[in-house]
C-alpha positions in Angstrom: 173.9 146.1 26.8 171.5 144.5 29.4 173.0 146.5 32.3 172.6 149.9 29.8 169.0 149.1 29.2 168.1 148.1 33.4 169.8 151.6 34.4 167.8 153.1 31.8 164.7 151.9 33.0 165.4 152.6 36.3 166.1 156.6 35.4 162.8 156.3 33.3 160.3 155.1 35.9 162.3 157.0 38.9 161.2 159.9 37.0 157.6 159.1 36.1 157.4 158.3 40.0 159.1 161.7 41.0 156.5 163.7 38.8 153.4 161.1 40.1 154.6 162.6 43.9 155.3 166.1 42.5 152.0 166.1 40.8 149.8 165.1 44.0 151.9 167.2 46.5 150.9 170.4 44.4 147.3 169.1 44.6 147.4 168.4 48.2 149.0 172.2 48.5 146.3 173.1 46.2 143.3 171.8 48.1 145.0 173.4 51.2 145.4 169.8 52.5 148.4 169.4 55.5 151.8 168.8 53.6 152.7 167.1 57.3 149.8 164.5 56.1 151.0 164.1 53.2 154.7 162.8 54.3 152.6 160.9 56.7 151.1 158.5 54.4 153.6 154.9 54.2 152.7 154.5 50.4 154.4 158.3 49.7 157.7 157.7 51.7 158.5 154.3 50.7 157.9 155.6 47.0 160.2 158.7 47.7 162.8 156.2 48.7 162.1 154.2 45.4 162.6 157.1 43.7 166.0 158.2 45.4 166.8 154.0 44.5 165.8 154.1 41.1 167.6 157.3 39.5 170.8 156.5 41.9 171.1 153.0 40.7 170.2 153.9 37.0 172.9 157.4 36.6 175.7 155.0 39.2 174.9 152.1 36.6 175.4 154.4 33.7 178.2 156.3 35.1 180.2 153.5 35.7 180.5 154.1 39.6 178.9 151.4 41.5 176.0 150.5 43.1 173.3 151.5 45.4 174.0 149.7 48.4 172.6 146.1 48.7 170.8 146.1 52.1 169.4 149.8 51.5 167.8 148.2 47.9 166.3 145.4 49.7 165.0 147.5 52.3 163.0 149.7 49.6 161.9 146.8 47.4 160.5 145.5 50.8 158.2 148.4 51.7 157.1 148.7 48.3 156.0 145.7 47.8 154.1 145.7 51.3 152.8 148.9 50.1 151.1 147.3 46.9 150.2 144.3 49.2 148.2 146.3 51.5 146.5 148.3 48.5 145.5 145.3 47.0 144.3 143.2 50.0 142.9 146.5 52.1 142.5 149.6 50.6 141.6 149.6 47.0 137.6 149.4 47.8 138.2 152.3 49.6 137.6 156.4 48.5 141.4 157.8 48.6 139.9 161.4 48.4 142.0 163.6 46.5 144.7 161.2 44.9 144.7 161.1 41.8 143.8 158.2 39.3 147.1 157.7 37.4 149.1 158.7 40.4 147.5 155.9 42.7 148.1 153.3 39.8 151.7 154.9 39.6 152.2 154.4 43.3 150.1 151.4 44.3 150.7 149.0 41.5 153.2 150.1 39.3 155.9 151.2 41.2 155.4 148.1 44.0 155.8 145.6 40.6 158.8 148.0 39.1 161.1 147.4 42.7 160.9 143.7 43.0 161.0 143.1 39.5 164.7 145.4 39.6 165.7 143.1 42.4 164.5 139.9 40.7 166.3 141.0 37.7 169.8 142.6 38.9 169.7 140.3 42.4 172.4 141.4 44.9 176.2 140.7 44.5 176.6 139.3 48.1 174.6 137.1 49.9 172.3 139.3 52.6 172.2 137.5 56.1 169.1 137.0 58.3 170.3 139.3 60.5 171.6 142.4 58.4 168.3 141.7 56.3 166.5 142.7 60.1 167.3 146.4 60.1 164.6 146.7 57.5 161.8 146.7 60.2 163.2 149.5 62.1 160.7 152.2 59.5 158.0 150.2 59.7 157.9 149.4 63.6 158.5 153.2 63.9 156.4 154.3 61.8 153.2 152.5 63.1 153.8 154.0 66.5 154.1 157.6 65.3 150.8 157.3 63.1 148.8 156.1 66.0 150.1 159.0 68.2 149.7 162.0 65.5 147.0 159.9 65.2 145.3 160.4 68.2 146.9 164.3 68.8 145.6 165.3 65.3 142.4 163.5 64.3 143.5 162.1 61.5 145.0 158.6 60.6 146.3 157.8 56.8 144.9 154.5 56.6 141.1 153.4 57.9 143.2 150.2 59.3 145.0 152.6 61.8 141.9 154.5 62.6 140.2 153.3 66.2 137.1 155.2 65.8 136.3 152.6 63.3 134.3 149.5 64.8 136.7 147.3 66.8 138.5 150.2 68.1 141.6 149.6 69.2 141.4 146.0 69.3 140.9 146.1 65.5 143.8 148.1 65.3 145.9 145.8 67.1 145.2 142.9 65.1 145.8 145.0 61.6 149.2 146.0 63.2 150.2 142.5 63.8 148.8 141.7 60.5 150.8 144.3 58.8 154.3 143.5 61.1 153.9 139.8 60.1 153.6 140.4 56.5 156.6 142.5 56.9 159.0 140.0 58.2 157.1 137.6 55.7 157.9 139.5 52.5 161.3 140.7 54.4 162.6 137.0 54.3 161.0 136.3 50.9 162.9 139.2 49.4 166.3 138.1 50.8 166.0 134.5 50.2 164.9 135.2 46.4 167.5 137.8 46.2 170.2 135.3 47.5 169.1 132.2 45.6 169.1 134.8 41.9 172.7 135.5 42.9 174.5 132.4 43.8 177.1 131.7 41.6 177.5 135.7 39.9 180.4 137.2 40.7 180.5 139.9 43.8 180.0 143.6 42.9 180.7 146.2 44.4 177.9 148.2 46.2 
């Protein structure tokens, strides 16, 4: 009964995340905005992979046919929860144009808060080691470089912190990079001890 009611949960805020990013894309298309831009921003890709997470784990669960795999869950849970870190500690005092209210509290706080708590909750069958648990930076440390670049061909940066024309310039930059890459590995190792330490002593399942 517990497992019917987490797969549930998962299909039901999978799909009020799905329409939040359906919902803003038509806007974005709306006010003529760059569709590039939008797949540019970290917050909309890591909740398009929560998304994918979410309804896969929640029909598999139903369905009877495993699991999401383990690593690829903790790797989500990861960027999410960065994602609501960063809103909360750099970017909520700041105008986020044309996002919408609800859809910034879907995908800034709610979502972040609905991915660890799934992984808090349903904690991996198998222990994940230190090293497997280090392909999750490979998104991240690529997608910093390829922000800064479109960046500087385009004119336009998704986040103030990645935008040199800012005071501090690059310098600035460079220290919210390293900020941002050490709360990465921070919350990485967080997330895989806490996942770890919830499943000691439950029996393996299959991913």
């Amino acid at each position: 009964m517990r497992d019917r009611v987490l797969n549930v949960l998962r299909l039901c805020f999978g799909l009020l995340a799905a329409v939040a990013l359906g919902v803003q894309a038509h806007r974005s298309a709306t006010l003529d905005l760059s569709m590039v831009s939008f797949f540019s921003y970290f917050t909309n890709l890591s909740n398009m992979a929560g998304v994918l997470v979410l309804l896969a784990g929640g029909a598999l669960g139903l369905l009877g046919r495993g699991r999401v795999p383990e690593l690829l869950r903790g790797a989500v849970v990861l960027y999410l929860t960065v994602t609501g870190l960063v809103y909360l500690v750099a970017l909520s005092g700041y105008d986020l144009g044309p996002l919408l209210p609800w859809v910034n509290t879907v995908v800034h706080r709610l979502m972040p808060l609905v991915l660890l708590a799934d992984w808090l909750a349903d904690p991996p069958g198998r222990p994940i080691g230190r090293q497997r648990a280090l392909c999750w930076l490979l998104f991240p440390l690529l997608y910093l470089p390829y922000s800064l670049i479109r960046g500087a061909v385009t004119d336009w940066y998704p986040y103030p912190f990645l935008d040199p024309r800012h005071p501090g310039g690059y310098s600035r930059v460079a220290v919210a990079c390293t900020l941002v890459t050490l709360a990465f590995v921070g919350v990485g190792e967080l997330i895989r001890w806490a996942g770890n330490r919830l499943g000691e002593g439950r029996e393996p399942r299959p991913s």
